[in-house]
VMD Tcl script that builds the backbone (N, CA, C; Angstrom):
set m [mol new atoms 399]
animate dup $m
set s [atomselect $m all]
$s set {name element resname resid chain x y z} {
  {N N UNK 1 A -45.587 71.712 -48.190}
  {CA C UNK 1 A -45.872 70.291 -48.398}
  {C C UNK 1 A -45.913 69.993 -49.888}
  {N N UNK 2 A -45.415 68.940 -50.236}
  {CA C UNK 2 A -45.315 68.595 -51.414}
  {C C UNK 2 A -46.681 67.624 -51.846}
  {N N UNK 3 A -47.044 67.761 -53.050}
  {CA C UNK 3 A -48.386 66.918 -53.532}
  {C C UNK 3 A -47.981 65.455 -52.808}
  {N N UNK 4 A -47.052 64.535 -52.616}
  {CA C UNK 4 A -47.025 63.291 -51.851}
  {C C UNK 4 A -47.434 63.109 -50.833}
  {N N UNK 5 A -47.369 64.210 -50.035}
  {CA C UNK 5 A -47.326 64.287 -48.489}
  {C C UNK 5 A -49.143 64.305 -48.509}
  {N N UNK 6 A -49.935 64.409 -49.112}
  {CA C UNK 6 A -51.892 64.654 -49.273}
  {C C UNK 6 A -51.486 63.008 -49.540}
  {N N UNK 7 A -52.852 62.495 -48.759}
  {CA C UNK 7 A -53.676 61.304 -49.465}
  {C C UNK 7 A -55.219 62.152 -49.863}
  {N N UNK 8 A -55.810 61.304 -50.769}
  {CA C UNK 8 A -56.507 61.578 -51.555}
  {C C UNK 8 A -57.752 60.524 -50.663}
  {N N UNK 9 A -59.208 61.092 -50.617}
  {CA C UNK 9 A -60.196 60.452 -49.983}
  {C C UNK 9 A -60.165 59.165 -50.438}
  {N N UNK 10 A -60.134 58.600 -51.797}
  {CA C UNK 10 A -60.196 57.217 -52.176}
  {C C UNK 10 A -59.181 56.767 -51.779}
  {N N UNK 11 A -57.919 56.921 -51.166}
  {CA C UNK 11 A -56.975 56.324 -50.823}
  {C C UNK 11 A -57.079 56.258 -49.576}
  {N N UNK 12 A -57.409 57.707 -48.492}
  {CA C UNK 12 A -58.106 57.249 -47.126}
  {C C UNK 12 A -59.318 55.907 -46.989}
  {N N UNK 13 A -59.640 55.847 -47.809}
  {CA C UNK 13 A -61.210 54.916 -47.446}
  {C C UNK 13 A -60.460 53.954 -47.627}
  {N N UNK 14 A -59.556 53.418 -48.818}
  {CA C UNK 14 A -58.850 52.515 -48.968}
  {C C UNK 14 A -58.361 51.706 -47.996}
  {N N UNK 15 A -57.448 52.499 -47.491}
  {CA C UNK 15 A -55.517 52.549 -45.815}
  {C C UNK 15 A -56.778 52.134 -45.343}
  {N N UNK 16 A -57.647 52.777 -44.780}
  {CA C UNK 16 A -58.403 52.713 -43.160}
  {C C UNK 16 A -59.966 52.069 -43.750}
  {N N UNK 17 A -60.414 51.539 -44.167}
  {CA C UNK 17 A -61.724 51.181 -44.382}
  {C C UNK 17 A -62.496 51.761 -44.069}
  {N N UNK 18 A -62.944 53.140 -44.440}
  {CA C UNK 18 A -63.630 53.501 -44.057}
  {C C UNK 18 A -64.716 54.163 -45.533}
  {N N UNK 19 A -65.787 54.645 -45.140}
  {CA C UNK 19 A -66.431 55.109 -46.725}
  {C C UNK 19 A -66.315 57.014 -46.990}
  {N N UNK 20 A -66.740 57.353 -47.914}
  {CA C UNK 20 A -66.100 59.006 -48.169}
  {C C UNK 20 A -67.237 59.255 -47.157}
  {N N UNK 21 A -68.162 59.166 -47.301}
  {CA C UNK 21 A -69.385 59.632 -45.950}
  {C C UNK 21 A -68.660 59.592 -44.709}
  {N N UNK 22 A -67.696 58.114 -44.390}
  {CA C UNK 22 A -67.864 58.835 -42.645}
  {C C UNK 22 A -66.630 59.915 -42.537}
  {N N UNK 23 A -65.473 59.879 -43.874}
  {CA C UNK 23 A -64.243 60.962 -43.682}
  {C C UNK 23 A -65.217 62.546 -43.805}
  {N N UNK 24 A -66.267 62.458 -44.624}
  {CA C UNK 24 A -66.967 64.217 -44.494}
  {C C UNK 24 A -67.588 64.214 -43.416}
  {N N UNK 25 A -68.015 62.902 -42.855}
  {CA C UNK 25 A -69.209 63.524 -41.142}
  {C C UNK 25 A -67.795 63.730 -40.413}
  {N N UNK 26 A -66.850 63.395 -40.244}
  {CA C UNK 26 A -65.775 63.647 -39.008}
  {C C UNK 26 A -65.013 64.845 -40.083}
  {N N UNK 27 A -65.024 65.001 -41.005}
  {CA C UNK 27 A -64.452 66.647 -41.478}
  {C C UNK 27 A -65.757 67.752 -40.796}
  {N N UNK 28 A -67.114 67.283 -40.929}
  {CA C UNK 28 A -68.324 68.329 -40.354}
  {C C UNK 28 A -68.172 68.335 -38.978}
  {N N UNK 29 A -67.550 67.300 -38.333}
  {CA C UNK 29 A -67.633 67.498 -36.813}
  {C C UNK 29 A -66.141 68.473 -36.126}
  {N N UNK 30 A -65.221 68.559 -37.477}
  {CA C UNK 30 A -64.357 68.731 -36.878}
  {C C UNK 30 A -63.467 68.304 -36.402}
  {N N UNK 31 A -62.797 66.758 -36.812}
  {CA C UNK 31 A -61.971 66.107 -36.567}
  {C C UNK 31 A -60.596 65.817 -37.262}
  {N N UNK 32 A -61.274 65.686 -38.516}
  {CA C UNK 32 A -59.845 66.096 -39.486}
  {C C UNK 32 A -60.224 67.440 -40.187}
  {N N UNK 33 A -59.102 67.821 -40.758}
  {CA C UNK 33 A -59.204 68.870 -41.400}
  {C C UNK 33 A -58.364 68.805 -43.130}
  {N N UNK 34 A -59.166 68.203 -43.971}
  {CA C UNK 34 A -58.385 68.200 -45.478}
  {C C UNK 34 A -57.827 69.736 -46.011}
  {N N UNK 35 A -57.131 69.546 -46.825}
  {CA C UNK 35 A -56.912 70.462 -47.145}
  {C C UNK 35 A -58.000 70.731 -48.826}
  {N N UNK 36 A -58.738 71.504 -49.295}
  {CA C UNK 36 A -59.303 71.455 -50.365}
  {C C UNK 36 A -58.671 72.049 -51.525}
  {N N UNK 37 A -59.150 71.934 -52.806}
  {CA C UNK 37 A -58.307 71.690 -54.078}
  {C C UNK 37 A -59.727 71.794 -54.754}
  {N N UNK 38 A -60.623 73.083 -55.352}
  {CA C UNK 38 A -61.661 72.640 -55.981}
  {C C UNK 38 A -62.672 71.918 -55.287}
  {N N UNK 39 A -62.812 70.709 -55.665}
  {CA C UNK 39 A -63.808 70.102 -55.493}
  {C C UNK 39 A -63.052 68.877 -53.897}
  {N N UNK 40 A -61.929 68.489 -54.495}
  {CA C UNK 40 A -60.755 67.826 -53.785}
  {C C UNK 40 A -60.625 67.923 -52.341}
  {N N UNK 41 A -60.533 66.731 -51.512}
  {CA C UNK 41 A -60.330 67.118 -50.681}
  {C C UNK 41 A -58.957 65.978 -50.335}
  {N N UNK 42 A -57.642 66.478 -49.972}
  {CA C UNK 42 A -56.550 65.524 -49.611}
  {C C UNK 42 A -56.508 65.735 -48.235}
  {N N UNK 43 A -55.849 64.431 -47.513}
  {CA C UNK 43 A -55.860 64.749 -46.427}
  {C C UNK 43 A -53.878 64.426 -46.134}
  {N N UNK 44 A -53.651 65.592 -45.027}
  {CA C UNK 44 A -52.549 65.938 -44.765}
  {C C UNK 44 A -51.813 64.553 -43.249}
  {N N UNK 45 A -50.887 64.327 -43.107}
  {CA C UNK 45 A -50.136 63.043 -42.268}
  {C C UNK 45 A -50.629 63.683 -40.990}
  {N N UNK 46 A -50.976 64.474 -40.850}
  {CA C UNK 46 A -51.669 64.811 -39.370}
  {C C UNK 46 A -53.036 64.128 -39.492}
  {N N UNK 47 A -53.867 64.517 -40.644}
  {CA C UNK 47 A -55.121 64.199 -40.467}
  {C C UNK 47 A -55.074 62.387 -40.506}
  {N N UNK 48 A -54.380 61.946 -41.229}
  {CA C UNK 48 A -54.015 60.483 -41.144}
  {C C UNK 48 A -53.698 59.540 -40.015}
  {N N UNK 49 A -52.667 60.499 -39.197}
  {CA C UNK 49 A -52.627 60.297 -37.775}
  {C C UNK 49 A -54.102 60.407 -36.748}
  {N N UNK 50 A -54.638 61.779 -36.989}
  {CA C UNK 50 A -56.190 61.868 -36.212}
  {C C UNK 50 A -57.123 61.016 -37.154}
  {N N UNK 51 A -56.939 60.664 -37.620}
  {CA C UNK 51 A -58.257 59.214 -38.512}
  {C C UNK 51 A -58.030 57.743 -37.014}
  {N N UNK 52 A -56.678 57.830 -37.670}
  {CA C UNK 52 A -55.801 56.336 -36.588}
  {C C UNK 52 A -56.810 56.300 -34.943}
  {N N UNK 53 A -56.294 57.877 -34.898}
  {CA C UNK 53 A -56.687 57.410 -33.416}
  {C C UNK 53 A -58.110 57.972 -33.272}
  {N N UNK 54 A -58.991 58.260 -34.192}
  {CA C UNK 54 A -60.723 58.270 -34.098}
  {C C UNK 54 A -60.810 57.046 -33.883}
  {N N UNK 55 A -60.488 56.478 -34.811}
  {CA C UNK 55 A -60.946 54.436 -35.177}
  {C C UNK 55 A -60.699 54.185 -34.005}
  {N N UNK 56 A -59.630 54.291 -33.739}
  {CA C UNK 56 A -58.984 53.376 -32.035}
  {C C UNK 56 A -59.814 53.950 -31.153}
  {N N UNK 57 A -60.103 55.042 -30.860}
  {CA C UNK 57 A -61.401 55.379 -29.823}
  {C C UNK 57 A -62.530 55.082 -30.194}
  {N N UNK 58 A -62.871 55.042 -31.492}
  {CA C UNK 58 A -64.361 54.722 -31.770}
  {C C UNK 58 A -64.696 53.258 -31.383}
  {N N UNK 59 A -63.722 52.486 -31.460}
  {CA C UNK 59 A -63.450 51.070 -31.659}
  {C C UNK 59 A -63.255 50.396 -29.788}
  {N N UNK 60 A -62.879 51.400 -29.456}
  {CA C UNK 60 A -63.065 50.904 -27.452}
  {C C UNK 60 A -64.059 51.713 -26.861}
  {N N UNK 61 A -65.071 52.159 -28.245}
  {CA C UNK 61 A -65.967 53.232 -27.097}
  {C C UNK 61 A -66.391 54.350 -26.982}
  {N N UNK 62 A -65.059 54.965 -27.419}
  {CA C UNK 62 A -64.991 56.929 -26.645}
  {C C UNK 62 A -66.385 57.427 -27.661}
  {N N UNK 63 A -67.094 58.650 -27.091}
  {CA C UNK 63 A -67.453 58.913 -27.993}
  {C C UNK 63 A -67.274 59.953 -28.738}
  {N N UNK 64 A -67.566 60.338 -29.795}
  {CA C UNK 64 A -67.055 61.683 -30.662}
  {C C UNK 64 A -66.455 62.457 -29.702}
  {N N UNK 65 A -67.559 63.150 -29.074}
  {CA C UNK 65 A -66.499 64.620 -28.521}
  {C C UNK 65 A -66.066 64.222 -27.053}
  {N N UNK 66 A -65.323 63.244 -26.925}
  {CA C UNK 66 A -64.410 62.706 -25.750}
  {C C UNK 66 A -62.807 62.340 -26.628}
  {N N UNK 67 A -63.207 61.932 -28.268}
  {CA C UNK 67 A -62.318 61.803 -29.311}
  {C C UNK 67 A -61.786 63.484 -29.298}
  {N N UNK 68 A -62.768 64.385 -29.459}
  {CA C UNK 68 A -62.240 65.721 -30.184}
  {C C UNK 68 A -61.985 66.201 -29.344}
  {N N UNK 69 A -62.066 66.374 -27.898}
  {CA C UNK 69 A -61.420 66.982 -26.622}
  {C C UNK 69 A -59.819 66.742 -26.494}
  {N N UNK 70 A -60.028 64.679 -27.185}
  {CA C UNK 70 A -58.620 64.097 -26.391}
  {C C UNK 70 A -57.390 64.747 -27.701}
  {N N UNK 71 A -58.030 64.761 -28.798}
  {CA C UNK 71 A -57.318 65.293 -30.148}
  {C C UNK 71 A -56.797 66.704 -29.931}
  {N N UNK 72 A -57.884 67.877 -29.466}
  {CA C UNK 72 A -57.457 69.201 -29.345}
  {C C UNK 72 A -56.395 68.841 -28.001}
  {N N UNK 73 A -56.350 68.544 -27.229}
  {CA C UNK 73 A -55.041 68.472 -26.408}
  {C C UNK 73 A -53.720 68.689 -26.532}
  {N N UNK 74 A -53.635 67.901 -28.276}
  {CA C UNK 74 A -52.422 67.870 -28.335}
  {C C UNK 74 A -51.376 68.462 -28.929}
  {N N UNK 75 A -52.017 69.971 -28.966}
  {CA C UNK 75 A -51.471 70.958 -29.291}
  {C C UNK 75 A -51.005 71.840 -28.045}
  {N N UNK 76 A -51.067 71.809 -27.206}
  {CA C UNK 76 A -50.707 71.820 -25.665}
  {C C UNK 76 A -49.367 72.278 -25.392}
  {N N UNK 77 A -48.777 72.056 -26.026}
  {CA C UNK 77 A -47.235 72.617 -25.894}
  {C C UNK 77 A -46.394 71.386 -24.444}
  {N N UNK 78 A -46.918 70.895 -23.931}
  {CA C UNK 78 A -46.459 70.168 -22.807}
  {C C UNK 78 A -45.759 68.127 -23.581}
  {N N UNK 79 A -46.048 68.182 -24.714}
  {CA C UNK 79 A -45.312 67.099 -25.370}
  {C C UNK 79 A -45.785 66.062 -25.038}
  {N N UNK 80 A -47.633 66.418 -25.008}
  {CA C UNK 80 A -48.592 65.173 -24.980}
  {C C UNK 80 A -48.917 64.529 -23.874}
  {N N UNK 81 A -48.159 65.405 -22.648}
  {CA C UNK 81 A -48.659 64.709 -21.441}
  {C C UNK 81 A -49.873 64.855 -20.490}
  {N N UNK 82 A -50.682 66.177 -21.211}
  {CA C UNK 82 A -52.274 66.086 -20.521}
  {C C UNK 82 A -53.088 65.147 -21.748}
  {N N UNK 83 A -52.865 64.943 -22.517}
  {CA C UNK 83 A -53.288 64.326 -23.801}
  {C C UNK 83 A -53.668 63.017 -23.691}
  {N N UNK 84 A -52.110 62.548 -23.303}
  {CA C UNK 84 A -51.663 61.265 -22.743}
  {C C UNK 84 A -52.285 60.812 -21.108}
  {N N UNK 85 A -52.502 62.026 -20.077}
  {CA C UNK 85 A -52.861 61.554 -19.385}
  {C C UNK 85 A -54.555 61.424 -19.068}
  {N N UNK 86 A -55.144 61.980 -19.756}
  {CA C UNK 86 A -56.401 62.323 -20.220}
  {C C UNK 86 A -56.777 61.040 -21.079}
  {N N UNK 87 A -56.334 60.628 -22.020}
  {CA C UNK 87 A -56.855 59.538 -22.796}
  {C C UNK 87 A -56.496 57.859 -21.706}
  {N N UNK 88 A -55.452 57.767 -20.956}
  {CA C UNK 88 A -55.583 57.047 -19.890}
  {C C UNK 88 A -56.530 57.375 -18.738}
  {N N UNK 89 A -56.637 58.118 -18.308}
  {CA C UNK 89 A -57.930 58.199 -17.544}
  {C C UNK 89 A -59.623 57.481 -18.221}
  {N N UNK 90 A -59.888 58.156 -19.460}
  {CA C UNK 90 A -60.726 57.908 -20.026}
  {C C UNK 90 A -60.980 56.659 -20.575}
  {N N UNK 91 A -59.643 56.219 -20.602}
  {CA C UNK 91 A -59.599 54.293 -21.368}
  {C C UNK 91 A -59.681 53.656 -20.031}
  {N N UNK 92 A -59.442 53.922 -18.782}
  {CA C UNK 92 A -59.330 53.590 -17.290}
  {C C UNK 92 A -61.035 53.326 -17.692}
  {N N UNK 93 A -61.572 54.474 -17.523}
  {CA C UNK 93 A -63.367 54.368 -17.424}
  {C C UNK 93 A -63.530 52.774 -17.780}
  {N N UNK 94 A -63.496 53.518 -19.089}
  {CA C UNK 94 A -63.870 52.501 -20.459}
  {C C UNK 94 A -63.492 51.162 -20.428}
  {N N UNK 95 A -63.043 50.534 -19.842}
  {CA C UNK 95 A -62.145 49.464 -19.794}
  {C C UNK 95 A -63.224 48.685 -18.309}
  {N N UNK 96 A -63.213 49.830 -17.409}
  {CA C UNK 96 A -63.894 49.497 -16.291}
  {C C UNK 96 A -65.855 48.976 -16.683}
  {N N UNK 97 A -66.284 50.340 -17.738}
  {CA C UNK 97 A -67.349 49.571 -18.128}
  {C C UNK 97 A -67.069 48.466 -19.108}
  {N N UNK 98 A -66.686 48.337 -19.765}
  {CA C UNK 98 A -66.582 47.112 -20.927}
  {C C UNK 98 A -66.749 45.958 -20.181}
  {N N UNK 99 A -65.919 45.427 -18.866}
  {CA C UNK 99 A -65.858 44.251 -17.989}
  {C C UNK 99 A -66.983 44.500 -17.430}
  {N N UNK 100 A -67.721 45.611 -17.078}
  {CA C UNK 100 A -69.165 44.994 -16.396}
  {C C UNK 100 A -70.348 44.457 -17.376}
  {N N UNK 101 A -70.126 45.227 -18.361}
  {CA C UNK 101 A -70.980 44.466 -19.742}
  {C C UNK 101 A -70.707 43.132 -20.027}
  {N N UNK 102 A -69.244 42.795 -20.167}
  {CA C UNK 102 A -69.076 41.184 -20.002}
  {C C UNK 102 A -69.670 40.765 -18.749}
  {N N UNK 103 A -69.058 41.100 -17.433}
  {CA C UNK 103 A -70.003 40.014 -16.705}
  {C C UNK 103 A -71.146 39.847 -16.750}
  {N N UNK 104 A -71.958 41.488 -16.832}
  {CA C UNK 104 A -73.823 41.204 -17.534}
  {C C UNK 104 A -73.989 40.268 -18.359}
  {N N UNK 105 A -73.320 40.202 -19.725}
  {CA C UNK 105 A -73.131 39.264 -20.653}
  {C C UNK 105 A -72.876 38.217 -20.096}
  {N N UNK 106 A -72.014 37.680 -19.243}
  {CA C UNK 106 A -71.727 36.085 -19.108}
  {C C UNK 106 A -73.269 35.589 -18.344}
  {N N UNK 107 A -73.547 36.425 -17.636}
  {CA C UNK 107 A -74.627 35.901 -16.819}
  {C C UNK 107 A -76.339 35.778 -17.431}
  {N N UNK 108 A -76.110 36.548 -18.392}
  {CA C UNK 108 A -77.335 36.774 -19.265}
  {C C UNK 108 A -76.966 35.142 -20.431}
  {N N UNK 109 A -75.687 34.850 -20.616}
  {CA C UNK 109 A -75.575 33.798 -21.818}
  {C C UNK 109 A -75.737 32.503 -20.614}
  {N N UNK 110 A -75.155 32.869 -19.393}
  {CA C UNK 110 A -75.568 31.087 -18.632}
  {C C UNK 110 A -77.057 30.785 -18.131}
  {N N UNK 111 A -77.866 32.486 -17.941}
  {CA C UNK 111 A -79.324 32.317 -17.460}
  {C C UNK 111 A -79.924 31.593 -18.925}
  {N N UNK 112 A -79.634 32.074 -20.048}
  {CA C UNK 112 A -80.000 31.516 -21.593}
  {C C UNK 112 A -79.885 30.106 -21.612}
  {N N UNK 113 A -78.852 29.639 -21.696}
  {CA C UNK 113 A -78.364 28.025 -21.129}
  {C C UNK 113 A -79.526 27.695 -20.144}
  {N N UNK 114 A -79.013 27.756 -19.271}
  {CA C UNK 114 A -79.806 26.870 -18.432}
  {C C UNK 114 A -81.901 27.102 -19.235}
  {N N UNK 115 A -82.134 28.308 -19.425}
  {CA C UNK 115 A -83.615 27.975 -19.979}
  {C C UNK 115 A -83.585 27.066 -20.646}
  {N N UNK 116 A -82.601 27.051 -21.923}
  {CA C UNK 116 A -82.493 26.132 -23.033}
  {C C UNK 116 A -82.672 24.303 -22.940}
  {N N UNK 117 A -81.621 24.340 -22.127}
  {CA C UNK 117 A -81.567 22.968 -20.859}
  {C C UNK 117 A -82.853 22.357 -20.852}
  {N N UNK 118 A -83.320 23.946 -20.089}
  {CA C UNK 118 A -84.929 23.535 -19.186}
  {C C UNK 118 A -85.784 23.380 -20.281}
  {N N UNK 119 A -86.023 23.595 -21.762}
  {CA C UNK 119 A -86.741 23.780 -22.721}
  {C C UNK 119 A -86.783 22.367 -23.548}
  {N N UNK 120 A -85.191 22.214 -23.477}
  {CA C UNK 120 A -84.626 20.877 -24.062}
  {C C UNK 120 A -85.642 19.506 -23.304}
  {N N UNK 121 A -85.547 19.812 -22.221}
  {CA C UNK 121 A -85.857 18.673 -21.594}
  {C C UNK 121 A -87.468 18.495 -21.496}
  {N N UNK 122 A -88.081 19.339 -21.422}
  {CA C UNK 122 A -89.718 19.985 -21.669}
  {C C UNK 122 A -90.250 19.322 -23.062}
  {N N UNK 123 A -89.304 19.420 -23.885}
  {CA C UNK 123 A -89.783 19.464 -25.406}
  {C C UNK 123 A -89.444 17.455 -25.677}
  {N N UNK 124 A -88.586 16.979 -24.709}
  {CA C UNK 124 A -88.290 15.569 -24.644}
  {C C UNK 124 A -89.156 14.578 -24.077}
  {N N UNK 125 A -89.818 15.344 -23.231}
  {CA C UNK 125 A -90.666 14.928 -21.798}
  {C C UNK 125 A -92.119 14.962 -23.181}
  {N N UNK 126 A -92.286 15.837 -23.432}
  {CA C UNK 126 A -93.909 15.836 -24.340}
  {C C UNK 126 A -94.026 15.001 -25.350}
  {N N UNK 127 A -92.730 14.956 -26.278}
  {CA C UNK 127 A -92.933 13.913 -27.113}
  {C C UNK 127 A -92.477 12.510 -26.821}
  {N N UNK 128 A -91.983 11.793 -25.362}
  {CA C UNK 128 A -92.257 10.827 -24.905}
  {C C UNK 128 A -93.399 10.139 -24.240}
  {N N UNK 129 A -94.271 11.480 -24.112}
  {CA C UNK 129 A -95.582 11.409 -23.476}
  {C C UNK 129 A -96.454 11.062 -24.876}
  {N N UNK 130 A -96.477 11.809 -25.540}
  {CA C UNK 130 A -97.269 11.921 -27.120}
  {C C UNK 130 A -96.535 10.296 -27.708}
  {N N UNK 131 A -95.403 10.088 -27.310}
  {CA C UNK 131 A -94.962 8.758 -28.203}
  {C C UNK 131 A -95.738 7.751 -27.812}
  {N N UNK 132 A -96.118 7.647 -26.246}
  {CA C UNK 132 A -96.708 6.636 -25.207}
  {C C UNK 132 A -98.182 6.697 -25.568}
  {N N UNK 133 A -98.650 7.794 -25.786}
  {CA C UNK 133 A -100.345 8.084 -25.808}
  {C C UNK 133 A -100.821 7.182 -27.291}
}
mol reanalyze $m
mol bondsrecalc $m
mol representation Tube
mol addrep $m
């Protein structure tokens, strides 16, 4: 590999928004792997690729080591298809809870409403009473 082919941590945090803290907790967990230089740590178009798809799992959910299970897969020799079928299964879940949290959510924001309503009208009712007295 040629020095181009490394990004450099300030340039990872940069591409992907992320801070040098969370690229060393997912280098301590085992997710990417930099290559070191001294003090240096660059990271190689693989590890750039496994950043991509931490975010994208972190970001619908998965958690760490459902990320580092679906990552070690894909060395598999089979051309990503337990990988592939493994991370669809798991986004299947995930997808399935996310919509029950929304409907919890919708029903928790219309029970809110309607108190509000009921509060609105409480708080109208007293100071027409207090206006009259």
């Amino acid at each position: 590999m040629t020095q181009t082919d490394y990004t450099t941590i300030r340039d990872m945090c940069e591409i992907y928004d992320v801070t040098p803290r969370t690229l060393r907790f997912y280098e301590s967990k085992e997710l990417l792997f930099p290559v070191r230089e001294g003090q240096k740590r660059l990271f190689t178009r693989r590890d750039r690729a496994r950043l991509k798809l931490i975010l994208r799992g972190k970001r619908f959910g998965f958690s760490l080591e459902e990320i580092r299970q679906l990552l070690d897969l894909y060395d598999r020799g089979d051309r990503q298809l337990t990988q592939l079928s493994k991370t669809y299964e798991i986004a299947q879940q995930r997808l399935a809870d996310m919509e029950r949290q929304r409907e919890e959510l919708d029903e928790a924001i219309d029970d809110l409403k309607e108190q509000l309503d009921w509060g609105a009208k409480m708080i109208d009712s007293l100071k027409e009473k207090e206006a009259a007295a």
